[in-house]
Each structure stands twice: as structure tokens, then as C-alpha cells.
C-alpha positions in Angstrom: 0.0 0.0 0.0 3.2 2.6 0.9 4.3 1.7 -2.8 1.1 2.5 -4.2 0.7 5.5 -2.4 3.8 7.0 -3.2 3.4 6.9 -6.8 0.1 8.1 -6.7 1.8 11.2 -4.8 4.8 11.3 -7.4 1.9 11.0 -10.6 -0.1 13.9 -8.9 3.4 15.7 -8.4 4.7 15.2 -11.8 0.5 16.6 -13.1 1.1 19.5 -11.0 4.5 20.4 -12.3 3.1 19.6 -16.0 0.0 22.0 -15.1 2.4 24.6 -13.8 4.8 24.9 -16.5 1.9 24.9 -18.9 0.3 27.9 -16.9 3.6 29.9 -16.8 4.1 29.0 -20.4 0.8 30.2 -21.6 0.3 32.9 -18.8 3.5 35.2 -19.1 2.6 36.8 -22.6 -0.7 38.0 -20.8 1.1 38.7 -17.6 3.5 41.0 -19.9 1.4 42.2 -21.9 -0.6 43.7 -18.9 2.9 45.3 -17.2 3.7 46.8 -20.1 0.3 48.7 -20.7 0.5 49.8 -17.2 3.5 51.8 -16.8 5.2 54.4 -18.6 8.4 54.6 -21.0 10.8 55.1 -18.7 10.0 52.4 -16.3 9.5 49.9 -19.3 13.5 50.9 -20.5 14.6 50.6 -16.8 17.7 48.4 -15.6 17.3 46.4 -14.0 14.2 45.7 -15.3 11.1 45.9 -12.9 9.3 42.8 -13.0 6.4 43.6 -10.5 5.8 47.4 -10.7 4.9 49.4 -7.6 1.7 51.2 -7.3 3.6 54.2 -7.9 4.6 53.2 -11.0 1.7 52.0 -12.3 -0.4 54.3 -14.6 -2.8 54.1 -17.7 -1.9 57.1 -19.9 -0.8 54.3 -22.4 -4.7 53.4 -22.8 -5.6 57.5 -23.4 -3.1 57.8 -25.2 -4.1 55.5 -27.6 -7.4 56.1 -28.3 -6.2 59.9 -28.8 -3.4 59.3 -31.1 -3.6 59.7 -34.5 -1.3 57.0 -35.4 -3.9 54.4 -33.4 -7.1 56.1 -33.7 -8.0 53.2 -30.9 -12.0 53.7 -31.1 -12.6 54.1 -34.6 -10.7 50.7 -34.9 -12.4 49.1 -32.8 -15.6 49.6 -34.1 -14.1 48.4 -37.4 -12.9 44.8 -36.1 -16.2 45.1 -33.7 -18.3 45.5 -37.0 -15.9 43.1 -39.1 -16.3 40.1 -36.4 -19.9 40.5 -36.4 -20.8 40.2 -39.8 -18.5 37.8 -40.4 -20.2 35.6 -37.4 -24.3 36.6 -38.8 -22.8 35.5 -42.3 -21.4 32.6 -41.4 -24.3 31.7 -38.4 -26.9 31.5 -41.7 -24.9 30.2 -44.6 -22.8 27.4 -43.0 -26.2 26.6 -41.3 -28.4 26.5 -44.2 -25.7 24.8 -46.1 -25.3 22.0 -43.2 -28.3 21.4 -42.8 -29.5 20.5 -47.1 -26.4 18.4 -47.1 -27.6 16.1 -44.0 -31.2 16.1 -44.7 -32.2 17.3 -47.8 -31.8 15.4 -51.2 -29.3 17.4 -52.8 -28.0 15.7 -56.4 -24.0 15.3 -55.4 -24.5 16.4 -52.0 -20.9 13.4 -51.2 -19.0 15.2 -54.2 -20.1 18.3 -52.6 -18.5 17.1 -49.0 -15.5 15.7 -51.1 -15.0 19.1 -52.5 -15.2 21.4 -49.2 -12.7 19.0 -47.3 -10.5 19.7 -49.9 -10.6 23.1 -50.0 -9.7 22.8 -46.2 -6.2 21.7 -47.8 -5.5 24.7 -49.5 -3.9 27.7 -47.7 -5.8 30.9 -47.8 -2.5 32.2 -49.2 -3.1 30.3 -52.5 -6.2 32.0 -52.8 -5.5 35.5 -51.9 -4.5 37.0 -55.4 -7.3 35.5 -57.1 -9.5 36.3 -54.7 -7.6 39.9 -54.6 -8.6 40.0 -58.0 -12.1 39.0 -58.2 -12.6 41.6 -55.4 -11.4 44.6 -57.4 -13.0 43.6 -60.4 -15.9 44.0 -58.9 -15.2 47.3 -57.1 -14.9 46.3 -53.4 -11.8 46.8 -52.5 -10.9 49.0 -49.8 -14.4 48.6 -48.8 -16.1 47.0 -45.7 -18.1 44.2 -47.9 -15.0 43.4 -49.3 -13.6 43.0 -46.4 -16.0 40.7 -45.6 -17.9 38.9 -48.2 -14.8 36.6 -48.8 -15.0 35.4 -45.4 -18.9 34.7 -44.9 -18.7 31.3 -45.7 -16.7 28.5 -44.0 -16.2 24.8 -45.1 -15.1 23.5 -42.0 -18.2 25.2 -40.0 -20.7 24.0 -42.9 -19.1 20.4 -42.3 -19.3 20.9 -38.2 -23.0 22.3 -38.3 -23.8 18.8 -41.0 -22.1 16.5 -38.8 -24.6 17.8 -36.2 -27.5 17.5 -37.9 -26.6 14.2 -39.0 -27.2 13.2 -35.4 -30.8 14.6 -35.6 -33.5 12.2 -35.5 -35.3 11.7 -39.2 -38.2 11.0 -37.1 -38.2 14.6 -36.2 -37.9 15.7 -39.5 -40.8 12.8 -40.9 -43.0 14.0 -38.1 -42.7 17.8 -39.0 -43.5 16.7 -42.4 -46.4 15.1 -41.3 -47.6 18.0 -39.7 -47.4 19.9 -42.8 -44.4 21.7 -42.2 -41.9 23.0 -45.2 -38.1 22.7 -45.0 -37.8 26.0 -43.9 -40.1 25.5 -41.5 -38.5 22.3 -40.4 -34.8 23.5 -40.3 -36.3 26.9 -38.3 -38.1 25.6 -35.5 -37.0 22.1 -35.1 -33.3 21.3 -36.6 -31.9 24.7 -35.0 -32.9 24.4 -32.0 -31.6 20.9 -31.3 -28.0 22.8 -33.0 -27.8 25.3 -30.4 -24.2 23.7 -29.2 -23.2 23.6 -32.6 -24.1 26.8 -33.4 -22.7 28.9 -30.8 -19.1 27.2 -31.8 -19.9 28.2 -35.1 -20.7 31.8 -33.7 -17.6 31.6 -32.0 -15.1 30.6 -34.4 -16.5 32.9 -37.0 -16.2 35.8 -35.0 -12.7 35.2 -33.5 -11.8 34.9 -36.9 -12.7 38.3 -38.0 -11.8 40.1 -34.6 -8.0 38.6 -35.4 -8.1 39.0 -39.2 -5.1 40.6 -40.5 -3.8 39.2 -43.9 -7.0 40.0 -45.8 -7.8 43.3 -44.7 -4.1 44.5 -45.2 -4.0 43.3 -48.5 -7.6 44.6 -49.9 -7.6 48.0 -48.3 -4.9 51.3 -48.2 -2.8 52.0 -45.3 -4.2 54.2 -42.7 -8.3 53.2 -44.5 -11.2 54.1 -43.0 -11.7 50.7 -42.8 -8.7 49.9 -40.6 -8.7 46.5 -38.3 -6.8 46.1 -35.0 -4.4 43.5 -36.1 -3.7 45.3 -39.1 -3.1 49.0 -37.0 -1.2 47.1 -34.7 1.3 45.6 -36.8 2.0 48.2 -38.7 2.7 50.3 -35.5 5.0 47.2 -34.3 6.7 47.4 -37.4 7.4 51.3 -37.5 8.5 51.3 -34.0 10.9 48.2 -34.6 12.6 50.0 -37.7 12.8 53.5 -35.9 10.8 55.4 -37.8 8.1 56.7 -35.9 8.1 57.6 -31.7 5.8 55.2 -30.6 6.3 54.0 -27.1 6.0 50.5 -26.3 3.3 50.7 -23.5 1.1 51.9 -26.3 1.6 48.7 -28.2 1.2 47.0 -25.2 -1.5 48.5 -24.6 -3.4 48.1 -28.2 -2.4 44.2 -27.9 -4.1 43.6 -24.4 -7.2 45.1 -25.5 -7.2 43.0 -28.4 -6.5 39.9 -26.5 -9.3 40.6 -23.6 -12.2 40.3 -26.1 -11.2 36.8 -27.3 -10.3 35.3 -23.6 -13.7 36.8 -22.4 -15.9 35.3 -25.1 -13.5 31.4 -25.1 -14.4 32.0 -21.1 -18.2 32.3 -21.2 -18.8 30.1 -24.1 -16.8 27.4 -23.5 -19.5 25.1 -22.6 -21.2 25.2 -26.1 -17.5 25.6 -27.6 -17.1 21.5 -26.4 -20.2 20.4 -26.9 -20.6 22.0 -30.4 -17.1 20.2 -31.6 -18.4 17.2 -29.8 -21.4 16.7 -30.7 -21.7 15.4 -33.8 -17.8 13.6 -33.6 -19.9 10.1 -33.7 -21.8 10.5 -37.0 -20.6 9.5 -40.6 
């Protein structure tokens, strides 16, 4: 019994130490990121360098000062990636739903070809497709515009394959029985197939929208520097990349400061909607 209890203590050691490293792997960026936005300039360029500022040092001009400067133009931004991540997420929420749903219950002629064809395009980079799609775009006079910005994105294979997965797992005696009452497909997908998908489609809602709150290659490449329709990730790399190469003043609480509140959003909405995250990926894991 000693033997046995001593490694259960050396297992539970050996998970603690595994846990720990993988918090202080995972957790300093976020703990850096947060002293950095808090104090000033000088206290950031100190040697030795101050790991746990004092309350005296401590200050949040880095936060007004970006959402005054000219170079950041903090709340005007935001509302872009705001806007950006939420029309990506109602675009995607409908579509990859509709779609889902008419290729697990509907008759669709090549609905398997159809499947074949969007897991393949889950093999091709989105940088393989950017100059085409670059030029489609401008042909059609939407660049450096907010649908082009986000038209290209309002579609998703892998979330139209999550959400028919999903509704694979639906009963057909549901569907037979809504039938039976009279009921159309829209009806049928409305009221009784989304309902039964809320897991999967919060996950969908998720995904979608961290993925146009952290867009970056896209809307640099269809839209002018310094656009109206600037993005955080976009504004904040080009800042990171003038202040690296010395070209512009721009103190490095600010782009601490810019990165945490672009980080906060994403942590926040993982946080609360983790539960539905899970179960969306999970639930339909079990049907062909």
C-alpha cells in the first residue's frame, strides 16, 4: 500500500508540475502584456528591469493615449474589427447553417461530391487563394471597402461540415413527423433542426467571429494603409513594425496596450462560451 501511495503522490506531483509549466508558459505573454500597458516609457527601459511594478509606478496614460493618437485612432478601430467580427459571425451563423443542414437532410443531387469538394478546400492555404480572390474583389469594385472586407470570409467549409455533422445526429423521425404536420423545409430547419443545434451553433458563432476580430492578412492586403476601414491586427502591426525599424516615436506601453485590449475580447468570449464551444465540436464527432 506505501508503494502505491507513493506513486500516486509522485503521478499527482509530476500533473502539478506539467500544469504549472503549462500555466507559466501560456500565462506570461498575458502577464507581460498587462505590465507593459501599465506603466510608462521610462519604467519599461529601466535596468534592472522591474518585473512587478509598484503602485507608484503603475499608470494608464498608455490606454488614453491611444485612443487619442492619430497613429492608433484606438476607437474608430475598434468599431471596425467590432463590425468586421460581427458580420463575419451573422454570415457565417446563416450560410454554414443553411448549407449544413440541405447536405444532411435534404436530397441534394452530389450532396458526397459536394462534401468531397469542401474538405478539400480545407487543404488549400488561404494564401493560395489570396491574389485571385484579390482580383475577383477589385474587379468587382470592393476593395478597400467594408463588404470586401468581408464577403470573402462569410462562408466556411469547416463550420458548414461541423454544423452537418450535427445535424446528421438529428433524428429523421423529427424531420418525418414535421413533415407530417405539414411543415416546409424551412419551416422544419427553423423551429426544429436549429434548436436541437444550439451547441453547434454557438461554436460556429464563436469561431467565425474570433476569426474576423483577429483578421489581419486580408484586410491589409484589400484596403490602403491608414483606411477608414482599418482593423486592430492590421493597425497594430504596422505600428509594431514602424516602431521596430525607428521610424516613428511610438512607445511601447502603447503597443502593449493596443495588444491587451485586443487579446481581452477573445479570452472573455472562449471563457463564457466554452460550454457550447465543447459540446458543439463534440457533438456530432460520432456520426458518418
Amino acid at each position: 500500500m506505501t508503494g502505491r501511495g507513493g506513486k500516486r503522490r509522485a503521478g499527482g506531483a509530476g500533473y502539478a508540475a506539467l500544469l504549472g509549466l503549462g500555466a507559466t508558459v501560456f500565462g506570461f505573454p498575458l502577464y507581460w502584456m498587462v505590465r507593459g500597458a501599465v506603466i510608462d516609457q521610462a519604467t519599461w527601459t529601466r535596468v534592472p528591469l522591474v518585473w512587478f511594478p509598484g503602485r507608484d509606478l503603475i499608470t494608464l496614460d498608455a490606454f488614453k493615449e491611444i485612443f487619442t493618437s492619430t497613429q492608433f485612432r484606438m476607437g474608430r478601430v475598434l468599431l471596425n474589427t467590432f463590425a468586421l467580427a460581427t458580420m463575419t459571425m451573422v454570415c457565417n451563423v446563416a450560410f454554414d447553417c443553411m448549407a449544413g443542414f440541405a447536405l444532411a437532410k435534404m436530397r441534394v443531387p452530389g450532396k458526397k461530391y459536394v462534401v468531397v469538394g469542401l474538405l478539400i478546400t480545407l487543404m488549400v492555404p488561404f494564401e493560395a487563394l489570396m491574389v485571385p480572390l484579390y482580383l475577383v474583389v477589385t474587379k468587382l469594385g470592393l476593395a478597400n471597402t467594408f463588404p470586401g472586407i468581408v464577403l470573402p470570409g462569410a462562408a466556411s467549409a469547416f463550420c458548414i461540415i461541423l454544423m452537418r455533422q450535427f445535424f446528421l445526429s438529428v433524428p429523421n423521425d423529427l424531420i418525418e413527423a414535421g413533415v407530417i404536420d405539414g411543415a416546409d423545409w424551412g419551416q422544419i430547419f427553423a423551429r426544429i433542426a436549429m434548436p436541437l443545434a444550439a451547441p453547434a451553433v454557438a461554436t460556429v458563432a464563436v469561431i467565425t467571429f474570433l476569426a474576423g476580430w483577429e483578421s489581419y492578412i486580408w484586410p491589409l492586403l484589400i484596403t490602403d494603409p491608414h483606411s477608414e476601414f482599418d482593423v486592430l491586427q492590421k493597425v497594430l502591426a504596422q505600428a509594431t513594425m514602424v516602431t521596430q525599424s525607428g521610424t516613428m516615436d511610438t512607445e511601447f506601453p502603447w503597443l502593449m496596450a493596443a495588444a491587451l485590449i485586443s487579446t481581452v475580447p477573445v479570452l472573455l468570449l472562449f471563457i463564457l462560451c466554452q460550454r457550447f464551444f465543447i459540446a458543439g465540436l463534440t457533438g456530432g464527432a460520432l456520426k458518418g
